[in-house]
C-alpha positions in Angstrom: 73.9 71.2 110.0 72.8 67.9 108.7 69.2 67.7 107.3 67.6 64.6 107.4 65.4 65.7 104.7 68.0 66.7 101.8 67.1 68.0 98.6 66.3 64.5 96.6 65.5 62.0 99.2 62.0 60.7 98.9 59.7 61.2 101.7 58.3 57.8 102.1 55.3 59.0 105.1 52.6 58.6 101.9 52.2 62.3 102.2 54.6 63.3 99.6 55.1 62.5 95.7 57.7 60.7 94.8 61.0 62.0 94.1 64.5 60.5 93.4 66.2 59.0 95.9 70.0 60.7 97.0 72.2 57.6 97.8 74.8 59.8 98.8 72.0 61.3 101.7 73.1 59.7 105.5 69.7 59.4 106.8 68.6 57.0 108.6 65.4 54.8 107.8 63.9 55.5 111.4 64.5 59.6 110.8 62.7 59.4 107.4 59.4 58.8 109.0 60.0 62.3 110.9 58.1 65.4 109.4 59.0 66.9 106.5 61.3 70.1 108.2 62.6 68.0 110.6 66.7 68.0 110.6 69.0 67.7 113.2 71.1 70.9 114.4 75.0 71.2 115.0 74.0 70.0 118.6 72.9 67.0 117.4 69.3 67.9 118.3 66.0 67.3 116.7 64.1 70.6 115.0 60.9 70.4 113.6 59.9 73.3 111.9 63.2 75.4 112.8 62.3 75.0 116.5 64.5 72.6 119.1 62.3 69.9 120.3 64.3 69.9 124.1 63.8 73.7 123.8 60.0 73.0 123.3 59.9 70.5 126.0 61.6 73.1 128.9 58.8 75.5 127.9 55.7 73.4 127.1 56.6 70.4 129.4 56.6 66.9 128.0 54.1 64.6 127.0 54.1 67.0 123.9 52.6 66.6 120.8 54.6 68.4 118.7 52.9 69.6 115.4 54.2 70.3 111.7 52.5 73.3 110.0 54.2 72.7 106.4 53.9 68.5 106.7 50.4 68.8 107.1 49.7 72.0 104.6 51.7 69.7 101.7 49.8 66.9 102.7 46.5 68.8 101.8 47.6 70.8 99.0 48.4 67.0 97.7 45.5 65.8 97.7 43.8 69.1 96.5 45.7 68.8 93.2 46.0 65.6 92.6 42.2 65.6 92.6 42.4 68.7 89.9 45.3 66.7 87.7 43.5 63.3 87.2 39.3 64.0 87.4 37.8 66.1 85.2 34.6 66.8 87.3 34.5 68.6 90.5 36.0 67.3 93.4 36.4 67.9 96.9 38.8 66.2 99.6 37.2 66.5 103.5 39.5 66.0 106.3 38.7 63.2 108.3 38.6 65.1 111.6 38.7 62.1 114.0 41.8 61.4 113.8 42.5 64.4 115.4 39.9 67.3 115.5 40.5 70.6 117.2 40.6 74.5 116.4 43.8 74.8 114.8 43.9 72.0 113.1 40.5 72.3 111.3 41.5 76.1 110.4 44.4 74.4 108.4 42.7 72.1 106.7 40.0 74.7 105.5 42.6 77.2 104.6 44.0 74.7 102.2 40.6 74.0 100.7 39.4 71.1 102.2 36.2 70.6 104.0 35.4 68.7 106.5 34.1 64.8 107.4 33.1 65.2 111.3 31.1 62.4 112.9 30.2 63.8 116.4 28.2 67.2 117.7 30.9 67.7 119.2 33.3 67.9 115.9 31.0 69.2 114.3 30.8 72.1 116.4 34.9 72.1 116.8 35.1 72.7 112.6 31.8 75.9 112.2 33.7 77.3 115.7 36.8 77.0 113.7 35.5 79.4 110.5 34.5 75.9 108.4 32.0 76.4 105.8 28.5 74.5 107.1 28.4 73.6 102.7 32.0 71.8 103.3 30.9 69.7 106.5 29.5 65.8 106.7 28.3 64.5 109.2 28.8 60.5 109.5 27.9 58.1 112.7 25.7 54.9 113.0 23.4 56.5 115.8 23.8 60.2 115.7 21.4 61.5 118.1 18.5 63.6 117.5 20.4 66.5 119.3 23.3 66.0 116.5 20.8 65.7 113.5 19.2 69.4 114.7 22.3 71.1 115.1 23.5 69.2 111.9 20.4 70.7 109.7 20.4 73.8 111.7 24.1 74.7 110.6 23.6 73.8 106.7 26.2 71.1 107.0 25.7 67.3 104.7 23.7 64.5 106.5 25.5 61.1 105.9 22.2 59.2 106.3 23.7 55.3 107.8 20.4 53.5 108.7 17.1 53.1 108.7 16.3 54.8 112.4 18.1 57.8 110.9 15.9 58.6 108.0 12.6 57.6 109.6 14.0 60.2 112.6 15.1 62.7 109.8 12.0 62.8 108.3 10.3 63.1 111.5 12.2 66.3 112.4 11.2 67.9 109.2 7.7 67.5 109.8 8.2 69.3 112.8 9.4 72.1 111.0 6.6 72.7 109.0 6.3 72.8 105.1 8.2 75.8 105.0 11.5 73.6 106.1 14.0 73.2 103.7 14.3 69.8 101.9 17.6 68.2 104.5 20.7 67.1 102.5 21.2 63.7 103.0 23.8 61.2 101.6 23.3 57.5 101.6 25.9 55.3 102.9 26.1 51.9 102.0 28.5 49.1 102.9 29.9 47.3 99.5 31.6 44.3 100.8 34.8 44.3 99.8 37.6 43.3 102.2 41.0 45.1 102.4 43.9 43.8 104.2 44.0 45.9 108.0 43.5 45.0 111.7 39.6 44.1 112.2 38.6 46.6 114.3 39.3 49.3 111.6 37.3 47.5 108.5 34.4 49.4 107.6 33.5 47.9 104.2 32.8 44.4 104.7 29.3 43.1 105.4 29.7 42.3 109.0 29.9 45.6 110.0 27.4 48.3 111.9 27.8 51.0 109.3 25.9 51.9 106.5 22.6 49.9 104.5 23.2 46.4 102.5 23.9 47.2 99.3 20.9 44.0 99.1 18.4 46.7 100.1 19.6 49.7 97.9 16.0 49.4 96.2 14.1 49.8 99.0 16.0 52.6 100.6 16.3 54.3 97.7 12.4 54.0 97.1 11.8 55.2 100.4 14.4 58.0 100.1 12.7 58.9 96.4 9.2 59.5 98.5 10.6 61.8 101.2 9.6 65.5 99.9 11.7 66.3 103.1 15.0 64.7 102.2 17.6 65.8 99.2 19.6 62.8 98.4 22.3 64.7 96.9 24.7 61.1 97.2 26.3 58.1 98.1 29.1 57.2 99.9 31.1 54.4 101.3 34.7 53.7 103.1 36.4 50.5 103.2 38.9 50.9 106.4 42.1 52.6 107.4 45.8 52.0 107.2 45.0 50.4 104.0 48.2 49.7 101.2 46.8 48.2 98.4 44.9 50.2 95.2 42.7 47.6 94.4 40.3 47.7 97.0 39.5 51.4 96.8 39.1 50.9 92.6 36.8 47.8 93.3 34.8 50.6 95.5 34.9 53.1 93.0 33.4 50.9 90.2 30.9 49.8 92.5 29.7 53.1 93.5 29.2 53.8 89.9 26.8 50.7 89.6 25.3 52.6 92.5 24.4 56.1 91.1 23.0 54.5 87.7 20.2 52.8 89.9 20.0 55.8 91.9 19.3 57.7 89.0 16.5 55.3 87.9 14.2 56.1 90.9 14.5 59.8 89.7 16.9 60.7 92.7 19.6 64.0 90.9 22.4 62.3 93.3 25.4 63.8 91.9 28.3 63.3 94.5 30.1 60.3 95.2 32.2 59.8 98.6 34.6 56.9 97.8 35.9 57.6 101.7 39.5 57.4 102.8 41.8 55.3 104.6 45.1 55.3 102.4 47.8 54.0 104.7 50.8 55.8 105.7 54.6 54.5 106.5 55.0 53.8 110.0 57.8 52.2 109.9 60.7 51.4 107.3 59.5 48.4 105.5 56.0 49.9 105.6 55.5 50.7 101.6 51.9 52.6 100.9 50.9 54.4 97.6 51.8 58.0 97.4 48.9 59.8 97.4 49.2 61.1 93.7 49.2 57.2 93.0 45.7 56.7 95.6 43.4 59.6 93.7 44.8 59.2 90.1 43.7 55.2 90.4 40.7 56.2 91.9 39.4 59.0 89.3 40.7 56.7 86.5 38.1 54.0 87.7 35.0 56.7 88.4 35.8 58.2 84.9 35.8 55.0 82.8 32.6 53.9 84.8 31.0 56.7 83.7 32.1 56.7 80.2 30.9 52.8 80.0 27.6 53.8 81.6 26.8 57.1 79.8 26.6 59.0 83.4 27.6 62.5 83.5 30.5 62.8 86.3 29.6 63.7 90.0 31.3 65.7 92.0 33.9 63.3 93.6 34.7 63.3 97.2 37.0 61.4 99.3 37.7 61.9 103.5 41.6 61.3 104.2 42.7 61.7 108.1 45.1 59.3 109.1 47.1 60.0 105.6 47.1 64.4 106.0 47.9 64.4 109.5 49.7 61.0 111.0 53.2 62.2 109.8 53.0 65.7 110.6 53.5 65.0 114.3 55.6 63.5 117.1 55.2 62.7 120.8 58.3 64.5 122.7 58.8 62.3 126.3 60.9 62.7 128.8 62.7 59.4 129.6 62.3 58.3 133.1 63.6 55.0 135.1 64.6 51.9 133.6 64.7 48.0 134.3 66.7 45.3 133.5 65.7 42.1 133.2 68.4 39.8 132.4 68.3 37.8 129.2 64.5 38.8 128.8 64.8 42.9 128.0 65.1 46.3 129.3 62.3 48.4 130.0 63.0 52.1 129.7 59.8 54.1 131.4 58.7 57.6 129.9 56.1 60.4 131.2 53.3 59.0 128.9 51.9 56.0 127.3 48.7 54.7 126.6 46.8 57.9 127.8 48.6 60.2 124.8 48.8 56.7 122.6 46.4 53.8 123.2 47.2 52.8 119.5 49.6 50.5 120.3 47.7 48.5 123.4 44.1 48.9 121.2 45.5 47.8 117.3 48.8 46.3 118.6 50.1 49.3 116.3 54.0 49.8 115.9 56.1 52.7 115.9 59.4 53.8 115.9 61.4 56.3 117.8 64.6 58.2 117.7 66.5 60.2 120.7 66.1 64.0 120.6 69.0 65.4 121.9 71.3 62.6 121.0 70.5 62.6 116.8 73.9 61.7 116.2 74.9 59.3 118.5 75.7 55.7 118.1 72.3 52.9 118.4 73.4 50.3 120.8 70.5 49.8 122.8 67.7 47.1 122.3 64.8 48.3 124.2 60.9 48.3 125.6 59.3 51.7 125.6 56.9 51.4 128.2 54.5 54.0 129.5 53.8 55.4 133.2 50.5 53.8 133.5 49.9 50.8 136.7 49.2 48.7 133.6 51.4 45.8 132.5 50.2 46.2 128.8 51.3 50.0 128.8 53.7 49.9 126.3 54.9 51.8 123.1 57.4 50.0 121.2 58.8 46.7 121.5 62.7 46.4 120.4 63.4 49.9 120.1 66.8 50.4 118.5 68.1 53.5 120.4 71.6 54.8 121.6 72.5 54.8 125.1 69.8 56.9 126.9 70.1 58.4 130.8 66.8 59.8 132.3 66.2 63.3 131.8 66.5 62.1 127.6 63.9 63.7 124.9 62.3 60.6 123.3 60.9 61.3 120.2 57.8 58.4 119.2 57.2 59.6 115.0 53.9 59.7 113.0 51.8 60.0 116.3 49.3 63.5 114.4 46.0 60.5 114.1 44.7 59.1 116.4 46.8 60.0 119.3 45.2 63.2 120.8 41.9 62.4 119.8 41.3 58.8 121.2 43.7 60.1 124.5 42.3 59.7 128.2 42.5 60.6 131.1 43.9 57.1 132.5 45.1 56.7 136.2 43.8 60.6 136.0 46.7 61.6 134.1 46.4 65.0 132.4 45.9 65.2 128.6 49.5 66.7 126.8 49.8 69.7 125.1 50.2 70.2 121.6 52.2 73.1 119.8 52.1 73.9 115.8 55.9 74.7 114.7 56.3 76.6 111.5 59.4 78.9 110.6 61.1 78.9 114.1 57.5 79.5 115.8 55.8 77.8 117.9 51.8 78.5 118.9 50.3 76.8 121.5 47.0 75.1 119.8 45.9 72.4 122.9 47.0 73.7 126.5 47.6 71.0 129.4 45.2 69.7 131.5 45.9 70.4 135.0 45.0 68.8 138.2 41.9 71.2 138.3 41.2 70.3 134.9 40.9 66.5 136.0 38.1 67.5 138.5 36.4 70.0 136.9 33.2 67.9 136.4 33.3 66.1 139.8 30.3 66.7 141.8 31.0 65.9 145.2 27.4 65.3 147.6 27.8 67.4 150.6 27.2 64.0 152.7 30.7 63.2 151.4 32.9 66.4 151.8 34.8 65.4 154.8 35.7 69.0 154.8 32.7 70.9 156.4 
């Protein structure tokens, strides 16, 4: 049994700390972007968690997201004590649930500690159905609705205040609870201008973007915020992007935050939590190199603490909201390979059961990924080829140049780090059915996301009895 995971070789997927590297280790740089129990059996097949990903396929059916218990656990646990080695304050990591909330996966996260960032009603509700604590859960959005504010302050859970309509509507619903009505918990978010190096539509920290006040009118809100008998402005917060490498960025954000609570603190306001955000990149693919995450949280407590220190500020409590780094590598996509095309001196095309309904990463952020062969671990690569998905869509397609071995339909394709932003941003395209998803853990695998069926599809179809040709 060959493990591509041997005892030595560093796991490069940002979730893990660094370790010395085996040069005597045959693994491949595609397989080291696979979860952390994934190894490849005397067959030659993929496990994941001691289960066979072509046995998971026959009994679960294929598109299937195929989830790593212990990946994602370590992941956590990570960032959990990493947080407890470098800051000297209290701290607390939240699990960014949009990049894929549900039942299970909140439960994991929770169990491990963390609370949880949710930035919807509907994730909200998803984390307190899954047993989170309503003090662990913050709400973020730039036009929450009033619905979402009500169940938000009804449930006890942390309002991440992110404009002006919010607060005015905040303090409105207060006053419609009467002066008995607890003061609501609000954080401020603010956007602090700095750039960071990752694809536009996922920059959050510039200027020119809808979330969060101008730093250029911090006085006023916080004025406004210090008259509000109705509102608790426990702290501030602010998030740069995703998928982001470099260090510097999220330091630069630290210190400015910092700057930020001293003026806070002049209007009176006890804010004593800071949410730096998240967005630490992960390694999609081999020449990807991010910070592990030990490396992320010790440069960002280093820069809070020596803030501090410089400013004479007693330390908040220090929060950060990872997603894409906790859960990304955890989880592959398991397709069945289908038809191919050849088009001579161009490319092949080889067609699987999915695409941009399970993944619309790669046709929304032109995002790349890497893939190996399931049940063919060990054989040769000799193939150059275009994954391309089922949709009637020409720009349906997964991976460009994918190095495989020699593949006949019927094949498990295997597309790596697919846990963010796969299931949650999936649809329901060309009325294909959503995939299931499994956790794996020890040899078991539990069912945590069931398929959609064809009733499933039409299950909120309302059909006008002028229409139904059938009576």
């Amino acid at each position: 049994m060959v493990s591509t995971h041997p005892t030595g070789v560093q796991y490069t997927g940002s979730q893990y700390l660094p370790q010395k590297r085996n040069p005597k280790a045959n693994v491949s740089p595609n397989q080291e972007l696979l979860p952390l129990t994934a190894k490849v059996n005397s067959q030659n097949i993929l496990e994941i968690g001691g289960c066979d990903v072509t046995t998971l396929v026959q009994q679960f059916g294929s598109p299937l997201y195929i989830l790593d218990e212990e990946t994602l656990r370590l992941a956590c646990q990570q960032y959990r004590d990493a947080f407890k080695q470098y800051y000297q304050g209290e701290s607390q990591v939240l699990y960014a649930s949009k990049a894929w909330s549900c039942l299970a996966v909140c439960a994991i996260a929770a169990s491990e500690g963390l609370g949880i960032d949710v930035v919807s009603g509907g994730e909200l509700y998803t984390a307190l159905t899954a047993g989170v604590q309503a003090h662990k859960l913050y709400l973020h959005g730039n036009n929450k609705s009033r619905e979402e504010l009500v169940l938000a302050i009804d449930s006890g859970c942390t309002i991440v205040a992110d404009n002006w309509q919010e607060l005015h509507t905040l303090v409105n619903i207060a006053k419609q609870g009467g002066e008995t009505s607890s003061p609501i918990r609000v954080m401020l978010r603010l956007t602090p201008g700095i750039e960071c190096h990752t694809h536009e539509y996922i920059r959050t920290g510039h200027l020119d973007s809808k979330f969060g006040f101008d730093p250029n009118d911090l006085d006023e809100v916080l004025t406004f915020v210090s008259q509000q008998p109705a509102l608790n402005c426990i702290g501030l917060h602010a998030h740069i992007g995703s998928q982001i490498f470099e260090r510097q960025p999220h330091q630069d954000l630290a210190a400015v935050m910092v700057q930020w609570l001293q003026k806070a603190a002049n209007y009176g306001l006890s804010v004593t939590e800071l949410n730096v955000g998240g967005g630490l990149g992960i390694k999609y693919t081999e020449s990807d190199d991010p910070p592990s995450i030990e490396e992320w949280v010790k440069a960002i407590c280093e820069v809070v603490q020596e803030a501090c220190t410089a400013k004479n500020l007693p330390l908040p409590k220090l929060l950060c909201e990872p997603g894409r780094s906790l859960i990304a590598t955890a989880c592959i996509t398991a397709y069945t390979i289908g038809s191919s095309k050849v088009v001579p001196d161009i490319r092949t095309y080889l067609t699987v059961d999915g695409g941009m309904s399970d993944n619309p990463r790669p046709i929304t952020y032109q995002s790349v990924y890497r893939a190996v062969v399931a049940n063919k671990m060990s054989a040769p690569v000799t193939e150059t080829v275009t994954i391309a998905g089922k949709h009637c869509e020409s720009g349906d397609i997964l991976i460009k140049n994918a190095q495989l071995p020699k593949t006949e339909p019927g094949d498990i394709l295997v597309v790596m780090a697919t846990g963010a932003y796969n299931y949650s941003m999936a649809s329901n395209y060309n009325r294909l059915s959503r995939p299931a998803a499994v956790l794996v853990a020890n040899g078991d695998a539990n069912l945590i996301l069931r398929r959609e069926s064809y009733q499933d599809l039409i299950r909120q179809d309302c059909l006008p009895d002028r229409l139904n040709a059938r009576k």
